[in-house]
N, C-alpha and C positions, 0 to 999 in steps of 0.2 A: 737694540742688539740683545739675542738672549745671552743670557751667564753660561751656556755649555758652550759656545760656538765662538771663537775670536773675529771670523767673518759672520755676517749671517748668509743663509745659503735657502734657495728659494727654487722652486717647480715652475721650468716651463714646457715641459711636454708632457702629454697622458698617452697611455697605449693601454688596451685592455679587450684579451679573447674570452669569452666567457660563455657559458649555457644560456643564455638569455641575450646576448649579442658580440659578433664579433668585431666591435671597436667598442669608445668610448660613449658617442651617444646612446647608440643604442642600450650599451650596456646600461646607462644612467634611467632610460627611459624605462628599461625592462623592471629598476630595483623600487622607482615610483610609481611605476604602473602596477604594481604587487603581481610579476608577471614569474610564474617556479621556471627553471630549469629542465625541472626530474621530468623522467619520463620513460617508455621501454627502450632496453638495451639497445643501440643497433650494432654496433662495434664487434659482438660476436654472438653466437645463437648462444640463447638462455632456455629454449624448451625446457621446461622441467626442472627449471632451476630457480633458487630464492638469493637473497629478491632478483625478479626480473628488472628494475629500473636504475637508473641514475642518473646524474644529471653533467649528460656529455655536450661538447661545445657541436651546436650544429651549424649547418654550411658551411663548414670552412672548409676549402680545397688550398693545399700549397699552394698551385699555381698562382688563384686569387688573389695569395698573402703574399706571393714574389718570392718566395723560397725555390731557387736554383733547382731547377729538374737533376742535373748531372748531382746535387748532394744530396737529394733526396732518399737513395738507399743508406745515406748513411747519418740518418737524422730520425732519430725515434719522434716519437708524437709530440713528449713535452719540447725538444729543439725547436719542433713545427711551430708550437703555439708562441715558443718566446718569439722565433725569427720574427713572426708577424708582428707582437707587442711593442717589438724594438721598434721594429722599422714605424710603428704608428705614432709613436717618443720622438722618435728624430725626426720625423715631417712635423707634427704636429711644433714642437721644439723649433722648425724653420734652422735646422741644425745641417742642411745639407748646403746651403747658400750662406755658411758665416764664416768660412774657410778655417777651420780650426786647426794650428797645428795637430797631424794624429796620436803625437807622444801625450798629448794632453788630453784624449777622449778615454774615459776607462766604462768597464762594463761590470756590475757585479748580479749575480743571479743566487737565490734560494732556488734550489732545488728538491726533488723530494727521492723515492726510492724507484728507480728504472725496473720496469719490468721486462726480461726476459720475452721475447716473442713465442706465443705459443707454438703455432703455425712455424714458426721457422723451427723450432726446436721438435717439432713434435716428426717435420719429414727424416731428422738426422735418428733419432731413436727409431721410427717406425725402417729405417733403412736398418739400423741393428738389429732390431728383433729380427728382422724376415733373414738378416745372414747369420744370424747366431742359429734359429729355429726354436722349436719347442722348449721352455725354458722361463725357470720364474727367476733366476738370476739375471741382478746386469752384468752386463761383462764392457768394463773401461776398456780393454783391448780392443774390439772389435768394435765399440761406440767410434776410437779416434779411427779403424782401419776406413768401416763399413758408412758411419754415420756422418763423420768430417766432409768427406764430399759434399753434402747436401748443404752444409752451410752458406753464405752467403759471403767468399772470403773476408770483408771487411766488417761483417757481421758484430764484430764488439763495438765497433764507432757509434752505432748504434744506444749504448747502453754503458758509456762513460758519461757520468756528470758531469765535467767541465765541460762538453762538447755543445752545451747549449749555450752558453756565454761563447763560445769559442767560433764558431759559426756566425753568431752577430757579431762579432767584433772582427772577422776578417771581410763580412761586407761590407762593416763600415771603415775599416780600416782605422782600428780604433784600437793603439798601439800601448793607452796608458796603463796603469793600474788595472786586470782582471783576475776576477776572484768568483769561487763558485761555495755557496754554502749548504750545509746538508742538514741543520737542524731540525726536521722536519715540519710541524705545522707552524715554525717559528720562522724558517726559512729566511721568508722574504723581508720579515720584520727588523730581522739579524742585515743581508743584502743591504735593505734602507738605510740603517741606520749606518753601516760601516760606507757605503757611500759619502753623506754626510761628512762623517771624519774627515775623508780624503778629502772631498773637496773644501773643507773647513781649513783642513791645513794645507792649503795650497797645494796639495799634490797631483791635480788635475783640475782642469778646466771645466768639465763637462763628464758627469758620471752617468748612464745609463740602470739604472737598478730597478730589481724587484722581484717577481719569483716565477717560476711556471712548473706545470704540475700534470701527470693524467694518470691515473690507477683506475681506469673505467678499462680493468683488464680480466681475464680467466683469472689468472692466480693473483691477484692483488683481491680481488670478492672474495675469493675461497679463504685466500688469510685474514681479511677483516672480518668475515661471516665470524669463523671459528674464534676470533678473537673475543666475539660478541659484542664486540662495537658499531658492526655495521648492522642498519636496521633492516627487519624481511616481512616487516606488517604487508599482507597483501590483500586487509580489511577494508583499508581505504585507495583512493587514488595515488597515484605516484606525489604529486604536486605538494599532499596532503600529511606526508610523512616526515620531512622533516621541522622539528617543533622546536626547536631552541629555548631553552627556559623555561619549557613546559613539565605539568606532572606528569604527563605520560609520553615526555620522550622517550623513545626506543631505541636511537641509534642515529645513527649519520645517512646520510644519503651521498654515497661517494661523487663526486663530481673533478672537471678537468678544467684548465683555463691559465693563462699566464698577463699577468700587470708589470704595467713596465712606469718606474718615473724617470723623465729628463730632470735631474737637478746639479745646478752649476749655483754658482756663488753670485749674490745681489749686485755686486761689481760688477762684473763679467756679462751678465743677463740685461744690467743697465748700458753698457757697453755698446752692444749689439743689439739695442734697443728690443729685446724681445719682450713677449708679452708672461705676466708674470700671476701662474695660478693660486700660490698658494707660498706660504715659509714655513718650513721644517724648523722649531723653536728647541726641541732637544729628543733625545732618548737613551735609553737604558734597556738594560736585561738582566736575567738572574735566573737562577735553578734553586726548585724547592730540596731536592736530593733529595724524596720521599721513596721513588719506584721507576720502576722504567715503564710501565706502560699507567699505573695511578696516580694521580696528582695528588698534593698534600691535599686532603680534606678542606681546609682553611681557606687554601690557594696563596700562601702566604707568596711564591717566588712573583704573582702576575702582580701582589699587592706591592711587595718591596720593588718590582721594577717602575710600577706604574709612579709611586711616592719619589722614588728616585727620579725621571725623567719630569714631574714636575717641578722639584727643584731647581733640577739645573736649567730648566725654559724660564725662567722665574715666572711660573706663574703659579696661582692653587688650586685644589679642587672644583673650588667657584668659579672656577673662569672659563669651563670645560663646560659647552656647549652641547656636546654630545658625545658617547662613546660606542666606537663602533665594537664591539663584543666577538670574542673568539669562541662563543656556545657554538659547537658541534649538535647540541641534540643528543650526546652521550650523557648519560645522568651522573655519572661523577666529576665529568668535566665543565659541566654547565653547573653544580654547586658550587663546585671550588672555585669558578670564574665569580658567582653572583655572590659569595661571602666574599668575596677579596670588593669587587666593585662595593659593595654596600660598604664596607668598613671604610673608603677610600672616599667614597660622593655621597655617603649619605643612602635617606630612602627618597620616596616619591614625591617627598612633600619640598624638598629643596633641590634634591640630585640634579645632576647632567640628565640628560634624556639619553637613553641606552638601544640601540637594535643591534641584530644581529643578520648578515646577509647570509649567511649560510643556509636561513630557511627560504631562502628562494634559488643559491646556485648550488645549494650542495657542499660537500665539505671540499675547497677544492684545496686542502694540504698547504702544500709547499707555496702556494699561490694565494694564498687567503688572504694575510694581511698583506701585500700589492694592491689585489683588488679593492681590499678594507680602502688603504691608501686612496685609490684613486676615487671610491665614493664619497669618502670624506672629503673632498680637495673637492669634488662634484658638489657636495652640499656646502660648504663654505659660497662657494661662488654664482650656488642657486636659489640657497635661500630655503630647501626642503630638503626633508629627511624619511631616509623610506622606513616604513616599517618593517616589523618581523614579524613575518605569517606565519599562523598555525595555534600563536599564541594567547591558549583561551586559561589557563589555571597556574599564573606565575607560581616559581617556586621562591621566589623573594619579592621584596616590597620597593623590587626599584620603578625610577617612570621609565617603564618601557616605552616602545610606541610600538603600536598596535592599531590594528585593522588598516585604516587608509595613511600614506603618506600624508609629511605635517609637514605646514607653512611657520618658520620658525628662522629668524637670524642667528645665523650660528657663524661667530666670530672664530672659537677657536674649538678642537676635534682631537681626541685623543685614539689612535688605533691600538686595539689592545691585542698580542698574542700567547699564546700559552699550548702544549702538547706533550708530545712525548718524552717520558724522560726527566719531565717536570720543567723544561725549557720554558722562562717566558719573556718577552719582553713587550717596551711601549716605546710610541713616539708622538709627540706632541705637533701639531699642526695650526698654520693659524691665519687669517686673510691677509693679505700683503698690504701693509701700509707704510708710504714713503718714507 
């Protein structure tokens, strides 16, 4: 039993959409086959625009994923991506034949920031302009007369945060604990672990968590572009551009996708004989209070959360397998992450072995550490670890892994996150033994 958890509590479902596959094998296949995401826009025309790429979830149709035709106008993209992550949790979990009371199933989602529908906003203005007429003023009168028409009445359902936890939990009829978090690239990290809790301290049976995410939008580009976070090399190939703990990261490569865990309690999992991926040993979080968009230099909040969450798993640095890394490819977010891991594991010659997925799906936000989650919980139980492409000029002396996926026993996996705001936190993961 770890020392944070008075039950221990343990994974037995995966769910995971992602630019490189939309469930969990594939997705596992695509991070060892060193297969990228990025790629050109399709989601809306980029003519003339920088950067043209990112790395969006492809094939996936609702229908496919089982998301209700009749709530489909009122489920934005990231809803889309979770409904389907849930539902692949709960089948996969065998969560639909264990008759669970419903007060005991809770849901918790990292979410990230909703974007506004262009296209739908842009017919309600272009209806104002043409009845206002000639004129470089807006006019709010005649937006609500001329322009409200054109809206879609339920058109905010749309673009409430809860509503993606909120939609999975009335298909599953999943009546316990739910909770929507907004931390943004911490999200799901935050999700995870307050899952945990709940079901640590008996207050559910069966928690549903994790994150989901899509900024592969008009105005989510245009505000990351300006922010200068997002990268516009259009030197190289799309695939080629995000470099995580590189010298010559540029920038992120926006990406979409949502990770879901089943995790209930070892009891309960034993109970119902289910099969058992993986134990959640502890976690923590912390804020560096440096800036809202720059992280403390140091990265001291991912170091004090990461030193914290070891603790209370009782285990140490040494016993950490591998770290799956929240490097974006932004160069102040990828120092501050690799001075915190280095002071924390050491360098190359004894550390954890370190990658980062983001250089192959993209930064996908609010969904990152989910999916972190679910390839760690993939490499526990595979036995290999994908690399992080792109990366030829580390900017520290950790052991990366680099070029081909590696054959390596990895008992226990820490997922690391850290973003906006200075948000970080870690959660410690580990093979299940009786």
């Amino acid at each position: 039993m770890s020392g944070m958890f008075s039950r221990r509590v343990v994974v037995t479902g995966l769910g995971a959409v992602t630019p490189i596959g939309t469930d969990t094998a594939t997705f596992w296949d695509g991070l060892i086959e060193g297969r990228s995401g990025a790629g050109p826009i399709t989601a809306f025309e980029v003519t003339g625009c920088r950067p043209s790429y990112a790395a969006e979830v492809k094939g996936f149709t609702p229908d496919t994923a089982g998301v209700p035709k009749k709530r489909l106008k009122m489920m934005g993209r990231q809803a889309q991506l979770a409904f389907a992550a849930v539902g692949q949790a709960w089948a996969d979990a065998g969560l639909a034949a264990a008759g669970l009371p419903p007060s005991r199933i809770g849901l918790i989602l990292g979410v990230g920031m909703l974007n506004a529908d262009v296209t739908e906003l842009g017919r309600a203005f272009h209806a104002t302009a043409r009845a206002a007429g000639p004129t470089t003023a807006f006019d709010e009168v005649a937006f609500c007369r001329d322009g409200g028409p054109e809206l879609f009445p339920l058109w905010l359902l749309r673009h409430i945060p809860n509503l993606s936890a909120a939609h999975a939990s009335i298909a599953l009829d999943a009546q316990g604990p739910s909770n929507t978090i907004a931390t943004g690239c911490v999200a799901a990290a935050n999700a995870v672990g307050e899952a945990v809790r709940l079901v640590a301290r008996g207050e559910a049976d069966v928690v549903l968590a994790g994150g989901t995410d899509a900024r592969v939008s008009p105005l989510a580009t245009l505000r990351y572009r300006d922010l200068g976070w997002l990268s516009t090399r259009d030197d190289v190939a799309p695939e080629a551009v995000s470099a995580p703990f590189d010298q010559e990261a540029s920038g992120f490569v926006s990406g979409e996708g949502s990770g879901v865990l089943a995790i209930e309690s070892l009891e309960h999992a034993q109970n119902r004989r289910a099969g058992i991926y993986a134990e959640i040993l502890g976690y923590a979080a912390a804020n560096d209070g440096a800036d809202l968009l720059m992280p403390d230099r140091d990265g001291i909040a991912l170091e004090r959360a990461t030193c914290r969450c070891l603790e209370r798993s009782c285990v140490t640095e040494r016993d950490i397998d591998v770290v799956f890394a929240p490097a974006p490819a932004v160069p102040a977010l990828d120092r501050a992450t690799a001075a915190a891991l280095t002071r924390v594991f050491g360098d190359r010659r004894g550390g954890a072995a370190v990658t980062a997925t983001r250089s192959l799906l993209g930064h996908t936000h609010a969904a990152s550490a989910a999916l972190d989650c679910v390839a760690a919980i993939k490499a526990i139980n595979d036995s290999r670890i994908p690399a992080t492409a792109n990366l030829r000029r580390p900017i520290a002396d950790l052991r990366f892994v680099t070029g081909d996926a590696c054959r390596a026993s990895v008992n226990k996996a820490l997922v690391a996150a850290y973003g906006f705001g200075g948000h970080a936190a870690s959660l410690a993961l580990s093979r299940y033994e009786a």
